[in-house]
C-alpha positions in Angstrom: 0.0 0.0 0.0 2.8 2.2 1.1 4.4 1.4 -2.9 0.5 2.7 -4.4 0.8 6.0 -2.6 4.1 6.8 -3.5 3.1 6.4 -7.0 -0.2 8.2 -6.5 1.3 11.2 -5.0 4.2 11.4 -7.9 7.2 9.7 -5.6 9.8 7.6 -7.9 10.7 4.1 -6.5 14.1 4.1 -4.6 16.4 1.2 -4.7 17.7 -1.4 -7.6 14.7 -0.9 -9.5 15.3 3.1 -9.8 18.8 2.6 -11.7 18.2 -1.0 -13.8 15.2 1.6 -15.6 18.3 3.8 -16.6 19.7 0.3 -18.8 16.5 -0.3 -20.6 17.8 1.9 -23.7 20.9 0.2 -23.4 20.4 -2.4 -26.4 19.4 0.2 -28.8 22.3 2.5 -28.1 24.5 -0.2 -28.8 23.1 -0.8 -31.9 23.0 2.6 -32.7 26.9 3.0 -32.0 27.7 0.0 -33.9 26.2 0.5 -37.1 25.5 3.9 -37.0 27.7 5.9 -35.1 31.1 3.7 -35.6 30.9 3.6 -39.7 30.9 7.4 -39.8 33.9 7.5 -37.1 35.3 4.7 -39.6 34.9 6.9 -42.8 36.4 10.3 -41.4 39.4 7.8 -39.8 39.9 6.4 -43.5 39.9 9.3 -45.6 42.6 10.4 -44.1 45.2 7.8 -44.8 46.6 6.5 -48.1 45.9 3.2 -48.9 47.3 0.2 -50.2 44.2 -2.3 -51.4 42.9 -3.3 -48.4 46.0 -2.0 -46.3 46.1 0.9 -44.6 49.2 3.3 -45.5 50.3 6.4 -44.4 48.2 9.4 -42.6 47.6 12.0 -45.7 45.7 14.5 -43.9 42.9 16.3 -46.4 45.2 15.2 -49.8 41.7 12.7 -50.7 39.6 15.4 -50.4 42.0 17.4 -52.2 42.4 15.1 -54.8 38.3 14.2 -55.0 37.7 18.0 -55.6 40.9 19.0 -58.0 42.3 15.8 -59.5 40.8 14.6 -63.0 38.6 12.4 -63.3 37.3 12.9 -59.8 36.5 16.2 -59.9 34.5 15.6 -63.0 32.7 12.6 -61.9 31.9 14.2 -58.5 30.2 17.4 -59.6 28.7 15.1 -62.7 26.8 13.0 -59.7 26.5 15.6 -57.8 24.2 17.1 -60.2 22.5 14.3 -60.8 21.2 14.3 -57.1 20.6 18.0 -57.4 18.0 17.0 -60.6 16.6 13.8 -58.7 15.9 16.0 -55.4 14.3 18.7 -57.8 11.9 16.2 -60.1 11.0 13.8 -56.8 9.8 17.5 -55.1 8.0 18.6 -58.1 6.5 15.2 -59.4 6.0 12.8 -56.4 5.7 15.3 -53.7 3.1 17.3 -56.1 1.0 14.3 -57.1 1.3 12.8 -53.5 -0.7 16.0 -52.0 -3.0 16.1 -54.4 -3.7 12.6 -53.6 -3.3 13.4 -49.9 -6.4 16.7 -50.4 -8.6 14.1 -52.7 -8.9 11.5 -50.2 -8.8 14.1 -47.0 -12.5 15.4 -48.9 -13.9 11.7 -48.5 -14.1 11.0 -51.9 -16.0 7.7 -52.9 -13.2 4.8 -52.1 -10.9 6.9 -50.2 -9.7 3.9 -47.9 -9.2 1.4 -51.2 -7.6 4.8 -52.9 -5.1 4.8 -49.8 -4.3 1.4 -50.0 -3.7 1.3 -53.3 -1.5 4.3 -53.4 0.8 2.4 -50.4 0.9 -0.3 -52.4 4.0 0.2 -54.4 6.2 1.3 -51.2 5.4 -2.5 -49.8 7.6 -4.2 -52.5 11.6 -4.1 -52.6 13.0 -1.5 -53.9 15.1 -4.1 -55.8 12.2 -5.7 -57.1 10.9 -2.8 -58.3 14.0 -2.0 -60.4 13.9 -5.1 -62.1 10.2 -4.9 -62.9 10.5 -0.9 -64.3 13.3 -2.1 -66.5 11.9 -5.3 -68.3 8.5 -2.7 -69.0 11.1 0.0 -69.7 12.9 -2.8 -72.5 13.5 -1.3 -75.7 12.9 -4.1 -77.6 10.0 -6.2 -75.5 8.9 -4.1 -72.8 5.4 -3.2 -72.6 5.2 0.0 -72.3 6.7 0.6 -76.2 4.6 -2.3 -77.2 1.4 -0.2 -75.9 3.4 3.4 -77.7 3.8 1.7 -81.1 0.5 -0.2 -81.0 -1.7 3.1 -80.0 -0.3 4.8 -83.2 2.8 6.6 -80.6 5.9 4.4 -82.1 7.7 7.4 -82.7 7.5 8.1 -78.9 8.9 4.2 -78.2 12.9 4.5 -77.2 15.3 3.3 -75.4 14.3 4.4 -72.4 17.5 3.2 -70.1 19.8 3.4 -72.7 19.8 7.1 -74.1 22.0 9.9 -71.7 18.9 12.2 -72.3 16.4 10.3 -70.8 18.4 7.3 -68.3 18.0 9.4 -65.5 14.8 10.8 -66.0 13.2 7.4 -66.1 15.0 6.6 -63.2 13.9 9.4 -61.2 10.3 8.7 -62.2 10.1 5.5 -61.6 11.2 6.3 -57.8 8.8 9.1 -57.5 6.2 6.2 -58.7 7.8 4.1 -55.8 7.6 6.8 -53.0 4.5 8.4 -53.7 2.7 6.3 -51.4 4.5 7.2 -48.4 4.6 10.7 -49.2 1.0 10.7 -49.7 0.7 9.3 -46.2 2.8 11.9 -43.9 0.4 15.1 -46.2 -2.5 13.0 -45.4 -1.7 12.9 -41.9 -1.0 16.9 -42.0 -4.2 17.4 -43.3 -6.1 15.7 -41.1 -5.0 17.3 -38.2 -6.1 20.5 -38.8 -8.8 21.7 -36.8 -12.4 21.2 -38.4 -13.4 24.4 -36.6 -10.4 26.4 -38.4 -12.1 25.3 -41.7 -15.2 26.5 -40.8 -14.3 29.6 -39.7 -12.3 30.5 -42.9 -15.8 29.7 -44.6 -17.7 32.0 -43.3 -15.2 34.4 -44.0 -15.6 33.6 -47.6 -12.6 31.3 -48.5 -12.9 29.0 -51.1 -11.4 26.7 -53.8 -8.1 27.3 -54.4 -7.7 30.6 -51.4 -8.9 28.1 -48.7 -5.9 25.6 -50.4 -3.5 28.7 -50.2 -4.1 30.3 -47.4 -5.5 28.1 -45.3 -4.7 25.3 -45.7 -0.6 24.7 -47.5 0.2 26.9 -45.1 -1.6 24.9 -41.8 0.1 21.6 -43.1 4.0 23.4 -43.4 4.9 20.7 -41.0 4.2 17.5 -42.7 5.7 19.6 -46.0 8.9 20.6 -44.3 9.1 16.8 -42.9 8.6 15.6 -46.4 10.9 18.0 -48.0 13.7 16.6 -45.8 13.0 13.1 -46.5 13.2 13.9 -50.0 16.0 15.8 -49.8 17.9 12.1 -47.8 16.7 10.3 -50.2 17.7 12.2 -52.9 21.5 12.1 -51.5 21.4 8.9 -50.7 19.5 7.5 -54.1 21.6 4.4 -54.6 19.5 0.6 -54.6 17.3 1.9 -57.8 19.9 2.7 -59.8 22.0 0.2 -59.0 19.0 -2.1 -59.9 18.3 -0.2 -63.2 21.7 0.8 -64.2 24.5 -1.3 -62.6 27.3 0.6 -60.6 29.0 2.3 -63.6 26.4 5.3 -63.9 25.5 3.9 -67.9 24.7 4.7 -70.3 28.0 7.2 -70.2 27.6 7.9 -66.5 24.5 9.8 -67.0 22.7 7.6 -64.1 25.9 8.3 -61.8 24.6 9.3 -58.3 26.9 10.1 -55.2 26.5 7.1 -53.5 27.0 5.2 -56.5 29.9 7.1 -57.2 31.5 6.1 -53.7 30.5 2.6 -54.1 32.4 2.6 -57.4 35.5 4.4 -55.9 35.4 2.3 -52.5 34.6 -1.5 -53.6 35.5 -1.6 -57.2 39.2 -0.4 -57.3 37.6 2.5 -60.1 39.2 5.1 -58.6 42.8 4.4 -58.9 44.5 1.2 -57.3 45.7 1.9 -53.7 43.6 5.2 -53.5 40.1 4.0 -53.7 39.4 3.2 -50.3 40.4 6.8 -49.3 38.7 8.6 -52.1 35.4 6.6 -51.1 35.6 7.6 -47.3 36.0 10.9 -48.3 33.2 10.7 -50.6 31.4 9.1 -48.0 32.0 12.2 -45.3 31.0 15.1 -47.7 28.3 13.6 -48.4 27.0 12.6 -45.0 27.9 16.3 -44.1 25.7 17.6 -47.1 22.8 15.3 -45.7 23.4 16.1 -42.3 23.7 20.2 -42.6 21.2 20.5 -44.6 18.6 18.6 -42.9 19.8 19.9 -39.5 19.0 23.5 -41.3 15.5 22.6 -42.7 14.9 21.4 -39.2 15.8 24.5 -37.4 13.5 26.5 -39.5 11.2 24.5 -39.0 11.4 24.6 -35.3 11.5 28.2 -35.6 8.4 28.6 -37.2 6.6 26.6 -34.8 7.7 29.1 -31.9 6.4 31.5 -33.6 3.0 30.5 -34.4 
């Protein structure tokens, strides 16, 4: 009885009990250190060294980054990829983000069939994303795939190309195909935004007279900023770290002429495939690996920031 009011009146237990709470977390921040925090520890520690294969050489201080920013090819390649994740952050915001809303507002106004609409919509983001490569590029097949079959057989066969295999439009399909993939979740975290604003907030701007596309941009975009800003970073990660589809679709060489080259397949080329000069690879590829994991981490840490920010102030 003496335990019950304790608890009642707000007193913590005293004794062994009190401190084995305190190693609850323990497990996961063990897992956290060993395959989060100790690989980015790893990756500073390696790009600073010269290496030789798998051996570790001398301590070189910043000469990888040096080199991965003023040496030929890598500067090249790493402003080519570069841009490449610039274009796939741009296009995911514009086409998946942008669909996934209006998806997000159509079933948000209980539309006929909103819950099958919602399932359906998820649907894509259940399968692997390996799986999904391999299915986007036997339909994206120049030769067999169905989606030129269905161009050339509706009267389109000048449209039918090779899809994967032209520089102008590799990446594009690429992109497009991952903004198919993700839409789903995206279309989830607006949904959720939307559906916490308050009814009465609605009703209110009704009454004042806002309608159609005022009540969208006035009251509402700007009501739902936090699921927008949320999803804008995790498009942003994604973007960065775009690697899985386009190893599926393209391999690790960025083909057709490195036009499908992303950052992170960039430092998986450098780091595990020796294609960044012998002895030097492993060091290039860590320091690949740290400027990008700053870009990512700045940037959302930023977006974050502002975010938090705004809240304060409204």
């Amino acid at each position: 009885m003496g335990n019950i009011a304790a608890d009642r009146q707000g007193i913590r237990p005293k004794g062994r009990a009190s401190w084995l709470i305190h190693l609850f977390p323990l497990p996961a921040l063990v897992i956290y250190t060993l395959f989060v925090i100790y690989p980015i520890f790893s990756a500073f520690t390696y790009s600073l060294y010269e290496w030789e294969g798998l051996k570790r050489g001398v301590f070189a201080g910043w000469k990888n980054f040096a080199t991965l920013f003023t040496v030929e090819p890598f500067q090249e390649m790493f402003w080519n990829s570069f841009g490449h994740n610039l274009l796939y952050f741009v296009v995911e915001m514009v086409v998946q983000n942008g669909t996934a809303f209006g998806l997000a507002f159509l079933i948000y106004r209980k539309i006929r069939g909103a819950g099958f609409l919602k399932m359906a919509y998820f649907m894509p983001r259940l399968l692997s994303v390996i799986v999904v490569g391999i299915l986007w590029k036997l339909i994206l097949h120049p030769n067999f795939g169905p989606l030129n079959t269905l161009l050339t057989k509706i009267g389109l066969g000048e449209w039918a190309k090779p899809w994967l295999g032209d520089p102008d439009t590799a990446l594009l399909a690429i992109i497009l195909v991952n903004c198919w993939f993700g839409a789903g979740f995206a279309m989830l975290i607006f949904l959720a935004g939307l559906q916490s604003i308050p009814e009465e907030l609605i009703e209110a701007a009704r009454l004042d007279g806002a309608r159609g596309l005022g009540m969208l941009w006035k009251i509402i975009l700007p009501l739902c900023m936090p699921s927008i800003t949320i999803m804008t970073i995790f498009t942003f990660i994604q973007a960065f770290e775009a690697f899985e589809l386009v190893y599926a679709m393209q391999g690790s060489m960025g083909e057709p002429f490195h036009s499908t080259d992303t950052l992170a397949v960039y430092f998986y080329r450098l780091a595990f495939s020796s294609a960044g000069g012998g002895d030097v690879a492993i060091g290039l590829g860590s320091a690949l690996a740290v400027v990008l994991f700053v870009i990512v981490a700045s940037v959302s840490a930023v977006s974050l920031r502002l975010m938090l920010k705004r809240e304060v102030r409204h």
